[in-house]
Biopython code that builds the backbone (N, CA, C, O; Angstrom):
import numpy as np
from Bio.PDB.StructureBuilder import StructureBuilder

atoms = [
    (1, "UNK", "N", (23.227, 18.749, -29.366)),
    (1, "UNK", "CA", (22.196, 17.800, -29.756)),
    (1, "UNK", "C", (22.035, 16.699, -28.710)),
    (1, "UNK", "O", (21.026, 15.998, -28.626)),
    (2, "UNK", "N", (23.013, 16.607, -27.986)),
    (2, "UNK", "CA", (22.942, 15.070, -27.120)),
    (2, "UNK", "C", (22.468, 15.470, -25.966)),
    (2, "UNK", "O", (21.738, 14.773, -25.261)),
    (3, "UNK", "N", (22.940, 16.902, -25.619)),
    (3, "UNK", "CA", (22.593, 17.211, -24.655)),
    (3, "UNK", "C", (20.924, 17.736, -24.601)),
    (3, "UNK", "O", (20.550, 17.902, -23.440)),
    (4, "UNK", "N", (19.751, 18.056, -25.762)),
    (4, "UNK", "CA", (18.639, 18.191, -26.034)),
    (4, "UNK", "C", (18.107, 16.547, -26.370)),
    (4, "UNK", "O", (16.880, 16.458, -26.391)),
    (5, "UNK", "N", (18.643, 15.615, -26.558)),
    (5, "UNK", "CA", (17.896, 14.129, -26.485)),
    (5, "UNK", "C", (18.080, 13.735, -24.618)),
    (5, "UNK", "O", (17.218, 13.218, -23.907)),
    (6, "UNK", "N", (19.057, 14.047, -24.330)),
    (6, "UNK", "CA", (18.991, 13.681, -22.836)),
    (6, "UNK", "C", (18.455, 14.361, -22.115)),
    (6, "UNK", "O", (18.610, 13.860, -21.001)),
    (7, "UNK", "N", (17.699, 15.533, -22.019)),
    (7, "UNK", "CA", (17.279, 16.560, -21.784)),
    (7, "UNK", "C", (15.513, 15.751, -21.744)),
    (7, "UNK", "O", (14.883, 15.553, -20.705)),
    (8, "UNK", "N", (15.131, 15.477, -22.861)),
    (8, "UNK", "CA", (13.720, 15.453, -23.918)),
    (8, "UNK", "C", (13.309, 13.612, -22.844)),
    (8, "UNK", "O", (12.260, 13.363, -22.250)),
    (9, "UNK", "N", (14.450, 12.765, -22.951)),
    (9, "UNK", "CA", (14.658, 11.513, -22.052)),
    (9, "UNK", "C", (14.300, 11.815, -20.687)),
    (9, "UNK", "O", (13.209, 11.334, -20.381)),
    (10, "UNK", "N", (14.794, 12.365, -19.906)),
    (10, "UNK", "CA", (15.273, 12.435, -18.557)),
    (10, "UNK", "C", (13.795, 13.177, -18.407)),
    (10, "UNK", "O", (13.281, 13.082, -17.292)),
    (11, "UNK", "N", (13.016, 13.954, -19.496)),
    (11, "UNK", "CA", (11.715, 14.737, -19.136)),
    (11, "UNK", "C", (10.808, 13.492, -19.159)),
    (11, "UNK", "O", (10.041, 13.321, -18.212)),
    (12, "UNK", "N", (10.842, 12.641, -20.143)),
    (12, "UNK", "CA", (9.956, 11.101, -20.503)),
    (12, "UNK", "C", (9.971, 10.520, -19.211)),
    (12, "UNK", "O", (8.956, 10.296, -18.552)),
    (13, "UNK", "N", (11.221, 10.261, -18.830)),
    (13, "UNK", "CA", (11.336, 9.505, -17.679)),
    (13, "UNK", "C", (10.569, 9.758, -16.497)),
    (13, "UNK", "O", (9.975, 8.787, -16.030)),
    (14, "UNK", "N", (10.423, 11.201, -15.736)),
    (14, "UNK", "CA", (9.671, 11.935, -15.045)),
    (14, "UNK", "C", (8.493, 11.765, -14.947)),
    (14, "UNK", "O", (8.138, 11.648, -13.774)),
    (15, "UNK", "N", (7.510, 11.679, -15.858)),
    (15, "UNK", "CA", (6.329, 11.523, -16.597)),
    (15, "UNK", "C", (5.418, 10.094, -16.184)),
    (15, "UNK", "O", (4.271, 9.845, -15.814)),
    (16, "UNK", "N", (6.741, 9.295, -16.507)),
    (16, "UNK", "CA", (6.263, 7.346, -16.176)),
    (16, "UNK", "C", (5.892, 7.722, -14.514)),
    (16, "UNK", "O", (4.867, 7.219, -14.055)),
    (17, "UNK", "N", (6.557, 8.418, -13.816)),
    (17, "UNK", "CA", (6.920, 7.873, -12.420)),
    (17, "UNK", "C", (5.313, 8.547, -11.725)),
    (17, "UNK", "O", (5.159, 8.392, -10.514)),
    (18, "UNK", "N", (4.267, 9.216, -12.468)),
    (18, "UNK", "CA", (3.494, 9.805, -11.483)),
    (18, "UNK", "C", (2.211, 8.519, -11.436)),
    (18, "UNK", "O", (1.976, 7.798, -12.406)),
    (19, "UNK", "N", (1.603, 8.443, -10.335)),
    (19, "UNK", "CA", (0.891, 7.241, -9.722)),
    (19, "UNK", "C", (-0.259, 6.874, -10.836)),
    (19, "UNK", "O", (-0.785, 7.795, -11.459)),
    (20, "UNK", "N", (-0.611, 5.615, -11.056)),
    (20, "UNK", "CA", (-1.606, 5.261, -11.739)),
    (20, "UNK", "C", (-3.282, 5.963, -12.001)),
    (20, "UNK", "O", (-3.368, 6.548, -10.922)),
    (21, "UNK", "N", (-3.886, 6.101, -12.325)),
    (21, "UNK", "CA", (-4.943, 6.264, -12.165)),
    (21, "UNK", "C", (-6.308, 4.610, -12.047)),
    (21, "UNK", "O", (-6.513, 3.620, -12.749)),
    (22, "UNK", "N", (-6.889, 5.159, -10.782)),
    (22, "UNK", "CA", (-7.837, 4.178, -10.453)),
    (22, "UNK", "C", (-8.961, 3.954, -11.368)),
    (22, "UNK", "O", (-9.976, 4.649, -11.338)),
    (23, "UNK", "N", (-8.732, 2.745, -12.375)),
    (23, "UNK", "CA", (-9.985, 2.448, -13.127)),
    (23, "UNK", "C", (-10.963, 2.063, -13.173)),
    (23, "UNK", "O", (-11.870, 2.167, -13.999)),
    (24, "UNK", "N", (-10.781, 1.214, -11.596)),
    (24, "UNK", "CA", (-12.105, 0.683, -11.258)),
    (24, "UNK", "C", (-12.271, 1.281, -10.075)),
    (24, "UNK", "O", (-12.273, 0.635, -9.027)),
    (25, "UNK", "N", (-12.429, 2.603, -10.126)),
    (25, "UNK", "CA", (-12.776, 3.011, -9.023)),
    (25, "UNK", "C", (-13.121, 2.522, -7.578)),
    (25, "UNK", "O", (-14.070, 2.925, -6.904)),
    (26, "UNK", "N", (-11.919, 1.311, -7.108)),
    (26, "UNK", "CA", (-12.101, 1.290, -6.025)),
    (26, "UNK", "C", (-11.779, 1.735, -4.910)),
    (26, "UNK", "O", (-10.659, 2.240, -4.839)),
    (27, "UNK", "N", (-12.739, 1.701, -3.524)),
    (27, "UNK", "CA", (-12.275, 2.381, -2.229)),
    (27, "UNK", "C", (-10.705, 1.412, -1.903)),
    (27, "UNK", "O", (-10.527, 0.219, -2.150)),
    (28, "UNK", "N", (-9.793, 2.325, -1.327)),
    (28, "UNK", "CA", (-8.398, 2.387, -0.911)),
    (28, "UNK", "C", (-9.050, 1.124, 0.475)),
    (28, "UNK", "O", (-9.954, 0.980, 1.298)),
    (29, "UNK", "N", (-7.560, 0.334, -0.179)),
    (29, "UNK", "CA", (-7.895, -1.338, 0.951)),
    (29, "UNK", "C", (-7.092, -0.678, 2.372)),
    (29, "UNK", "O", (-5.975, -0.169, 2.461)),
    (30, "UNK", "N", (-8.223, -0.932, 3.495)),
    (30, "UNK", "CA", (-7.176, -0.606, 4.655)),
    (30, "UNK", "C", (-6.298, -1.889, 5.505)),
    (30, "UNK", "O", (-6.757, -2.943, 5.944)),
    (31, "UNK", "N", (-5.191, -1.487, 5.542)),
    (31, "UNK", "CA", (-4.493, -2.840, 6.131)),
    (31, "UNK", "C", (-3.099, -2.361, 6.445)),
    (31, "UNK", "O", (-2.476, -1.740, 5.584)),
    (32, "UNK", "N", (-2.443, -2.673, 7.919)),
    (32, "UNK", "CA", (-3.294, -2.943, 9.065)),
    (32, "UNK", "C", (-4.479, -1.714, 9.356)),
    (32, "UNK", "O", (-4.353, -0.580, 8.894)),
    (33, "UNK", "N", (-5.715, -2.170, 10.251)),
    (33, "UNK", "CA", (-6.749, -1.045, 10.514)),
    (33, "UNK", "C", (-6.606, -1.637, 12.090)),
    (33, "UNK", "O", (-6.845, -2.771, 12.504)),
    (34, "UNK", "N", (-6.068, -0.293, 12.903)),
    (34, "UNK", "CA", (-6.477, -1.126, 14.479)),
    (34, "UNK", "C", (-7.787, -0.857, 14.790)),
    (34, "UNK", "O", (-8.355, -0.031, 14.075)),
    (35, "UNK", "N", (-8.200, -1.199, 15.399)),
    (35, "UNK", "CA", (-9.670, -1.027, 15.702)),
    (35, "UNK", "C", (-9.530, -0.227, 17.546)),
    (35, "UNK", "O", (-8.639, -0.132, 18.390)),
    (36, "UNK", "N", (-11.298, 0.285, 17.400)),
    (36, "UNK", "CA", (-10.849, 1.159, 18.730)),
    (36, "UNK", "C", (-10.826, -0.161, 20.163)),
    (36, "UNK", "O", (-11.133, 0.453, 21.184)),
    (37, "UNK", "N", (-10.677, -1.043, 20.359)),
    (37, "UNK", "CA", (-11.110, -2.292, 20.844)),
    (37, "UNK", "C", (-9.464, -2.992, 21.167)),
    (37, "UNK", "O", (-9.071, -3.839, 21.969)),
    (38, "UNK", "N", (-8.936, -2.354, 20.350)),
    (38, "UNK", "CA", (-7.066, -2.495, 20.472)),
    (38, "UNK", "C", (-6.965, -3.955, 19.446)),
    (38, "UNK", "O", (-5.893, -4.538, 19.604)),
    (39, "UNK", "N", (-8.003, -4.680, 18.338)),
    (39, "UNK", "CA", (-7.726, -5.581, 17.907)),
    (39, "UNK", "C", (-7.286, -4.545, 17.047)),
    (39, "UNK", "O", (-7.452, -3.326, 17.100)),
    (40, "UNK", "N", (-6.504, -5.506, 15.990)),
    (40, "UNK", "CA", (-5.974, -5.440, 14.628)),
    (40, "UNK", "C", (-6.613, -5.970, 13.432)),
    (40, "UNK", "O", (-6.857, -7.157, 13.651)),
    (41, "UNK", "N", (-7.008, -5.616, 12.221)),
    (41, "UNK", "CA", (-7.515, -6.195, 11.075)),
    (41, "UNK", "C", (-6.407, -5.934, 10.155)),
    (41, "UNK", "O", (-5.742, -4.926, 9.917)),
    (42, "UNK", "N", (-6.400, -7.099, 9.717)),
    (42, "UNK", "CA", (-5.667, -7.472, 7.956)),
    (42, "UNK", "C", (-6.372, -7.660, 7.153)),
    (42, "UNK", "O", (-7.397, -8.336, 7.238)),
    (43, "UNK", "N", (-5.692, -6.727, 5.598)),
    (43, "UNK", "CA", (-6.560, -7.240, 4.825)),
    (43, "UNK", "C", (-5.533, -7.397, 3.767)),
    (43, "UNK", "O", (-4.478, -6.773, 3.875)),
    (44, "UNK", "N", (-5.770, -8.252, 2.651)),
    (44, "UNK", "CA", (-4.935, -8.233, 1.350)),
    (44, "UNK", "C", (-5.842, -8.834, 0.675)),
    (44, "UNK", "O", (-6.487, -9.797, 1.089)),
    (45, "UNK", "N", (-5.986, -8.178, -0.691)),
    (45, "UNK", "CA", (-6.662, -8.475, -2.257)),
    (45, "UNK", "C", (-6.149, -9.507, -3.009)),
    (45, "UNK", "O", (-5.754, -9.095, -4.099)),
    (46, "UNK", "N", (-6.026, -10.506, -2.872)),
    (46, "UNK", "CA", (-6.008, -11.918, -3.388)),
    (46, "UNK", "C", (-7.147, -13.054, -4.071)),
    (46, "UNK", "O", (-7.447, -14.161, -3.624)),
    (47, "UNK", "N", (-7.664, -12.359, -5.319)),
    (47, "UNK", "CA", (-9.176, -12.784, -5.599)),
    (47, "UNK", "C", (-8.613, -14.285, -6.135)),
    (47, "UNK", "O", (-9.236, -15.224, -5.639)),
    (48, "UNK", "N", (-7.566, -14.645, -7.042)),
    (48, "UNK", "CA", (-7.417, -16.223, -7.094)),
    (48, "UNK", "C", (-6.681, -17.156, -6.431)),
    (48, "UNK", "O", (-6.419, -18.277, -6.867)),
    (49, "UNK", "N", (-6.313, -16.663, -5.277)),
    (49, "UNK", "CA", (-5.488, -17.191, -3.945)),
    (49, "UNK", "C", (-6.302, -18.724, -3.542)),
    (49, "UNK", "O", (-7.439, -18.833, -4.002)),
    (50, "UNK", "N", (-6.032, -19.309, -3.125)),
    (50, "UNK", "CA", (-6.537, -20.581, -2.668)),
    (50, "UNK", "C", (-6.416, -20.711, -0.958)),
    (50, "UNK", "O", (-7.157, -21.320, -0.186)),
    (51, "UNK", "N", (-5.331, -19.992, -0.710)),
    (51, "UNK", "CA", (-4.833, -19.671, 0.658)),
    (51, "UNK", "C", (-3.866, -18.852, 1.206)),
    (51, "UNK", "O", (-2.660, -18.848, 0.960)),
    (52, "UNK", "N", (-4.700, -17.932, 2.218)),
    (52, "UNK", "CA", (-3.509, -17.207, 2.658)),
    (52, "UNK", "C", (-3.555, -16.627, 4.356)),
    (52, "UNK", "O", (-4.559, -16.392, 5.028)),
    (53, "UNK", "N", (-2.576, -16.541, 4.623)),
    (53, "UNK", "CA", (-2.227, -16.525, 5.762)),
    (53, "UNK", "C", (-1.322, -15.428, 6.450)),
    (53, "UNK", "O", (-0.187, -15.362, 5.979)),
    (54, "UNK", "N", (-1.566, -14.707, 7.297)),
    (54, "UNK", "CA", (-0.856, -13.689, 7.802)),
    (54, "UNK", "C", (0.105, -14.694, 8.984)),
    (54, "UNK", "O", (-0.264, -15.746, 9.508)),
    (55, "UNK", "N", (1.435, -13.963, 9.178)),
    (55, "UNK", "CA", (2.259, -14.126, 10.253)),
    (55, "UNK", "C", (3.092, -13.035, 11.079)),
    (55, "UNK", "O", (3.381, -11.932, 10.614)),
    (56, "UNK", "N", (3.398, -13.420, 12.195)),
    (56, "UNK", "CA", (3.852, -11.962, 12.805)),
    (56, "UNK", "C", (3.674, -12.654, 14.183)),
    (56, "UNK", "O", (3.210, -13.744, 14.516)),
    (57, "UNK", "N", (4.323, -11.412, 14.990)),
    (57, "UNK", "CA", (4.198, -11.356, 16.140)),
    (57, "UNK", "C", (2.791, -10.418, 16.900)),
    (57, "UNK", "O", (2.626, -9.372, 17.527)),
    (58, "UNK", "N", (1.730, -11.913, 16.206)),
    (58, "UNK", "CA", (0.305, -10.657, 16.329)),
    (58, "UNK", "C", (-0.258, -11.543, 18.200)),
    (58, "UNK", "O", (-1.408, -11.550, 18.639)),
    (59, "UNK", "N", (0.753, -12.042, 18.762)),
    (59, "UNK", "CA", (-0.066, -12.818, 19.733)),
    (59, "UNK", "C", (0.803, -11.912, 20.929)),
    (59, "UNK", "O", (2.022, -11.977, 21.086)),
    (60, "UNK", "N", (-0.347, -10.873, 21.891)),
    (60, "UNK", "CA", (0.465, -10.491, 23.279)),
    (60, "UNK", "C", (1.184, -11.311, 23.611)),
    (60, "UNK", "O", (2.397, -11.112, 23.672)),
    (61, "UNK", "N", (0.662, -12.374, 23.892)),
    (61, "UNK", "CA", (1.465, -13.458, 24.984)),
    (61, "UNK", "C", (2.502, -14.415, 24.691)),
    (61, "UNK", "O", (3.204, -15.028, 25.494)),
    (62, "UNK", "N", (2.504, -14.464, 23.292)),
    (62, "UNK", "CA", (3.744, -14.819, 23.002)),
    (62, "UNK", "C", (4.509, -13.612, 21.779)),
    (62, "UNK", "O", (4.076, -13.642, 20.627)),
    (63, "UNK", "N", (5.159, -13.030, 21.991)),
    (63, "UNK", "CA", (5.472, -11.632, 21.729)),
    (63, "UNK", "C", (6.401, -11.759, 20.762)),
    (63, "UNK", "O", (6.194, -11.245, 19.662)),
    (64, "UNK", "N", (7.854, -12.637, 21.092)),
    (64, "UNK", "CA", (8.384, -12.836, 19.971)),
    (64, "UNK", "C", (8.093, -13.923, 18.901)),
    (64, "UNK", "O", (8.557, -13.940, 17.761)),
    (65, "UNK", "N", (7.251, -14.823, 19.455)),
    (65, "UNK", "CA", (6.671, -16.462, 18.724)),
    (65, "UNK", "C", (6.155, -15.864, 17.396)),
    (65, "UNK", "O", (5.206, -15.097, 17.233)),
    (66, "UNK", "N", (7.105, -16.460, 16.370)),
    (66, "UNK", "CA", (6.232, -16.131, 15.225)),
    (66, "UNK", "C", (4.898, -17.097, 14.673)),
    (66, "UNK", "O", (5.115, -18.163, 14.097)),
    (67, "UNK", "N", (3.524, -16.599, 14.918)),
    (67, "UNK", "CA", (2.577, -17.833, 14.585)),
    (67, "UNK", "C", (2.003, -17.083, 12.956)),
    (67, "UNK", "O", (2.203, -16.070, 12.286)),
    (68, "UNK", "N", (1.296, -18.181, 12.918)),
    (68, "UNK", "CA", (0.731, -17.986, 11.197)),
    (68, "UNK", "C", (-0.971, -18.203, 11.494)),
    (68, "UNK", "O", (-1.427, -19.098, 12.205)),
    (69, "UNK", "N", (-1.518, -17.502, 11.007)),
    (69, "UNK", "CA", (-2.763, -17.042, 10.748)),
    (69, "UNK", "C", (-3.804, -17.100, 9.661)),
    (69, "UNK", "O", (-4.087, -16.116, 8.979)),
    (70, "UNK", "N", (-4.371, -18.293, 9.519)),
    (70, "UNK", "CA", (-5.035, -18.276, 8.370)),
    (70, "UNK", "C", (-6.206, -17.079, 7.952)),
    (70, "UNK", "O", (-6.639, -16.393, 8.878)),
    (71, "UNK", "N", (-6.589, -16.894, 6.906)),
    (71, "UNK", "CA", (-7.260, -15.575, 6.541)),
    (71, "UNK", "C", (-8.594, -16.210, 6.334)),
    (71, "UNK", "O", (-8.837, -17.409, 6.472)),
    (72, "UNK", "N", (-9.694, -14.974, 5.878)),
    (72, "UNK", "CA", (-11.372, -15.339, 5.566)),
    (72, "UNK", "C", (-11.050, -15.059, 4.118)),
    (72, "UNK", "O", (-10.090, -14.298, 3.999)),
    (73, "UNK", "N", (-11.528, -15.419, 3.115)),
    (73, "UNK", "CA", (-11.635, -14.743, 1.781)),
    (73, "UNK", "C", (-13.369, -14.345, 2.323)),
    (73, "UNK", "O", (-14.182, -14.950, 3.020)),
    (74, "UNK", "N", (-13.387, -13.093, 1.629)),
    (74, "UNK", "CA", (-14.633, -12.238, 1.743)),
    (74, "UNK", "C", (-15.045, -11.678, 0.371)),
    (74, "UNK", "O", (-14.630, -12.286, -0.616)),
    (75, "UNK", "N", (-15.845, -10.546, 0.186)),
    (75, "UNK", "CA", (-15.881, -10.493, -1.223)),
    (75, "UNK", "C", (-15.006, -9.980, -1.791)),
    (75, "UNK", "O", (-13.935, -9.775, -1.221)),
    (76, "UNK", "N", (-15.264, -9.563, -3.318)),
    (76, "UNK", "CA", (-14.553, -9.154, -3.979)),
    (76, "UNK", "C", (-13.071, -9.972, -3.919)),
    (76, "UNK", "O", (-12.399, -9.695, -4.912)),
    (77, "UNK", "N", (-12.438, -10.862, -3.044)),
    (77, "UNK", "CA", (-11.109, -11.821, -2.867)),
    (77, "UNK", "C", (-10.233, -11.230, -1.846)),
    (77, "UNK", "O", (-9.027, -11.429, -1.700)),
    (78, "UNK", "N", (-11.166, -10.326, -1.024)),
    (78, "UNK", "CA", (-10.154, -9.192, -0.275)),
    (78, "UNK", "C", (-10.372, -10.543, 1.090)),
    (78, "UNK", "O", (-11.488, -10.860, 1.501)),
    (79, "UNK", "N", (-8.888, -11.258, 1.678)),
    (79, "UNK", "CA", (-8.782, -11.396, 2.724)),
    (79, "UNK", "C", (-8.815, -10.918, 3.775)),
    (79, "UNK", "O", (-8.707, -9.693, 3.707)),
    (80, "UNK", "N", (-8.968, -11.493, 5.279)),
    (80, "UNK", "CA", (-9.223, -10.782, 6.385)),
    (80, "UNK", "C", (-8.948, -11.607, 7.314)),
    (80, "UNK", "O", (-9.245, -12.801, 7.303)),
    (81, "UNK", "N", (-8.045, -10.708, 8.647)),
    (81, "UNK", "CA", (-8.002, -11.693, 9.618)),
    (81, "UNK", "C", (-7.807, -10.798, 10.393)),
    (81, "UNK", "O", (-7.076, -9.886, 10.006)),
    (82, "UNK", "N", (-8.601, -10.709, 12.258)),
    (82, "UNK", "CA", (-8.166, -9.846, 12.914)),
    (82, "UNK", "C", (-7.778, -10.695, 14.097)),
    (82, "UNK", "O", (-8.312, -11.753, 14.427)),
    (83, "UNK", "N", (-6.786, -10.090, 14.681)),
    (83, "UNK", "CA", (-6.402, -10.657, 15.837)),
    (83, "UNK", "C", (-7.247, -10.088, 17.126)),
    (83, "UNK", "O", (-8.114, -9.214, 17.109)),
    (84, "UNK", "N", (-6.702, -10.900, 18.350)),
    (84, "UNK", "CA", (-7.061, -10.848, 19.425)),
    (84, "UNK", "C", (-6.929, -9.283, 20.260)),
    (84, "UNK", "O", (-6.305, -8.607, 19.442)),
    (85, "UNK", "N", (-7.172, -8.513, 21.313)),
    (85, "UNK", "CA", (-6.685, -7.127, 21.909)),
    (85, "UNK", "C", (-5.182, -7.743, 21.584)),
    (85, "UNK", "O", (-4.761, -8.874, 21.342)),
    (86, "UNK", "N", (-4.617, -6.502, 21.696)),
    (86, "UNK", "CA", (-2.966, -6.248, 21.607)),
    (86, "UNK", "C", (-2.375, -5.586, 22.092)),
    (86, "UNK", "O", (-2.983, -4.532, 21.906)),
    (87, "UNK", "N", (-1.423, -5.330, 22.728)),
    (87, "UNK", "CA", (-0.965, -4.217, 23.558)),
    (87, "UNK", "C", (-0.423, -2.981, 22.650)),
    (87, "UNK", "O", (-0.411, -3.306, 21.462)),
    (88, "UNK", "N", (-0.008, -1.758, 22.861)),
    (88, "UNK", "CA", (0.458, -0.868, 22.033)),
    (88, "UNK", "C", (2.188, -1.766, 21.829)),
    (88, "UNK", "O", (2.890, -2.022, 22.808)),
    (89, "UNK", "N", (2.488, -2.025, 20.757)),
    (89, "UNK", "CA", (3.672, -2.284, 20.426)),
    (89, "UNK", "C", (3.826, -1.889, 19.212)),
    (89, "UNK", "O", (2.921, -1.359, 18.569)),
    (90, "UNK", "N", (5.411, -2.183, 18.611)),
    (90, "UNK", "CA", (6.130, -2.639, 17.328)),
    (90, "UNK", "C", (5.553, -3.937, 16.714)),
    (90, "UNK", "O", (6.020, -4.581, 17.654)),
    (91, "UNK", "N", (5.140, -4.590, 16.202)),
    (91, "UNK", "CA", (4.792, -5.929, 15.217)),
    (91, "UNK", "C", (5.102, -5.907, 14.283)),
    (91, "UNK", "O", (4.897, -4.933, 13.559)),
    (92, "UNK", "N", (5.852, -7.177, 13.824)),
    (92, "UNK", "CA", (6.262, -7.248, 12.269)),
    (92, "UNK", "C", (5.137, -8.671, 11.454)),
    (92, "UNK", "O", (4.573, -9.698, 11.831)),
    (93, "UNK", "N", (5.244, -8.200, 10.686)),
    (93, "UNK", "CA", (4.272, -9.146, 9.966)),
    (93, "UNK", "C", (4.345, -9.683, 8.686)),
    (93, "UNK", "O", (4.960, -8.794, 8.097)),
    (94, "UNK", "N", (4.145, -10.467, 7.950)),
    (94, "UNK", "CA", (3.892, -11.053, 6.148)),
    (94, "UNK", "C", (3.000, -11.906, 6.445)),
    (94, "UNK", "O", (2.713, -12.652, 7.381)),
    (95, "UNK", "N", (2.437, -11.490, 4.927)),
    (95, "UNK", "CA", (1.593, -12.313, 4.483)),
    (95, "UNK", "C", (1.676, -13.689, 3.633)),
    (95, "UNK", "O", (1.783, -13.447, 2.431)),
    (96, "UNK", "N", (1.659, -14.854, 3.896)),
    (96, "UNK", "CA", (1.671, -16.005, 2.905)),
    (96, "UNK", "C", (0.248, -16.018, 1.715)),
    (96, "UNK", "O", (-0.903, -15.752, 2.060)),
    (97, "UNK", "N", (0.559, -16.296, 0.654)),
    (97, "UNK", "CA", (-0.457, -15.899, -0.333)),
    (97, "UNK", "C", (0.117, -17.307, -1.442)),
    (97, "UNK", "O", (0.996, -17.148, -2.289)),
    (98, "UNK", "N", (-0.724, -18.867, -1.149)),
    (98, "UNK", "CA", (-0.583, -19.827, -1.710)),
    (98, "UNK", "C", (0.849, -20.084, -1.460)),
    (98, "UNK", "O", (1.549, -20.028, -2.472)),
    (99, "UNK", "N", (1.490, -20.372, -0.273)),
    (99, "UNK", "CA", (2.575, -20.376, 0.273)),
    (99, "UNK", "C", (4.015, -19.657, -0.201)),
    (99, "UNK", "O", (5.221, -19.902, -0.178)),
    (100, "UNK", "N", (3.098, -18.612, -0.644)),
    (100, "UNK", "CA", (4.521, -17.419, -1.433)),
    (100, "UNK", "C", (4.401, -16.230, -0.342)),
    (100, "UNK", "O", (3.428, -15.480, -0.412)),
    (101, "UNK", "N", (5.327, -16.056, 0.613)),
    (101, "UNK", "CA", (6.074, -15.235, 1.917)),
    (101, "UNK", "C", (5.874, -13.949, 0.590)),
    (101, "UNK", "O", (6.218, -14.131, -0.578)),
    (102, "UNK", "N", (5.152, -12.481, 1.209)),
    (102, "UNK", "CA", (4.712, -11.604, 0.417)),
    (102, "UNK", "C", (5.034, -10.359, 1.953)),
    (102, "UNK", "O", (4.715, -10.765, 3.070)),
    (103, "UNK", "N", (5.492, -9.308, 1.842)),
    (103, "UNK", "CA", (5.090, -8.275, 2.662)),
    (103, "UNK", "C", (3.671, -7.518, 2.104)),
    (103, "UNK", "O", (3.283, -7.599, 0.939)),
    (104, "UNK", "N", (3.133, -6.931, 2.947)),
    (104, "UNK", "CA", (1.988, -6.052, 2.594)),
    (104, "UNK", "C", (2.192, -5.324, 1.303)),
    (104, "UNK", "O", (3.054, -4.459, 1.154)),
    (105, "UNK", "N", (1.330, -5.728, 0.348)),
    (105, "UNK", "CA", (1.381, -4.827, -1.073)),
    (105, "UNK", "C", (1.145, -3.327, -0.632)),
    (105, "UNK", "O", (1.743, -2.417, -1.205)),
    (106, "UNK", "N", (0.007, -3.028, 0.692)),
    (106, "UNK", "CA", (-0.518, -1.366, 0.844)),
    (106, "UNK", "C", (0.699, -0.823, 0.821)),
    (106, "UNK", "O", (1.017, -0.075, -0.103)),
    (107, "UNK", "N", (1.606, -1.142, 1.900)),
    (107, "UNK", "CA", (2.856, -0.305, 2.362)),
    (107, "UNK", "C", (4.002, -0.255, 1.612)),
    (107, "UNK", "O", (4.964, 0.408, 1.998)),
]
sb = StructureBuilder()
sb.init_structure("model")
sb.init_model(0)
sb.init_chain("A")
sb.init_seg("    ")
for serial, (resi, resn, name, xyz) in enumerate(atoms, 1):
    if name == "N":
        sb.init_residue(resn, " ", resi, " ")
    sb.init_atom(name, np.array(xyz, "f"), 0.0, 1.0, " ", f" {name:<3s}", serial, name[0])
structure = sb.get_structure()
């Protein structure tokens, strides 16, 4: 018997884990998007944000300098900020979202 409730459980459990379904059918947010131009675009969905700001090592010329980047709110609350050309590298990045340090929700 315990072994058919843990059995019947462990099947429940399985079940929770498959991905949401999209209700408002929206298009998939791209972020980072490099562009063919070698800039970079950010984006993050923050419709009651007041402010937010990307940081990283998004500046060639200062490579390890971590600077901070204020964003556009655009529609729908989807932020945006693209940087300058960039060389092919590694970059690490977060987003500040009303001064709460956030990694990328996409990834």
């Amino acid at each position: 018997m315990k072994n058919k409730f843990l059995f019947v459980a462990l099947g429940l459990m399985t079940l929770s884990t498959y991905a949401q379904q999209d209700l408002f059918n929206e298009p998939a947010l791209v972020s980072p998007e490099i562009n063919p131009d070698n800039t970079v675009t950010f984006r993050v969905k923050a419709p009651l944000a007041q402010t937010v700001s990307v940081s990283g090592s998004l500046d060639g010329e200062h490579a390890f300098a971590t600077i901070s980047y204020e964003m556009e709110k655009g529609e729908k609350g989807i932020w945006t900020f693209t940087t300058l050309e960039l060389p092919s590298e590694l970059y690490r990045y977060h987003f500040s979202i009303d001064s709460v340090r956030t990694v990328d929700p996409i990834r």
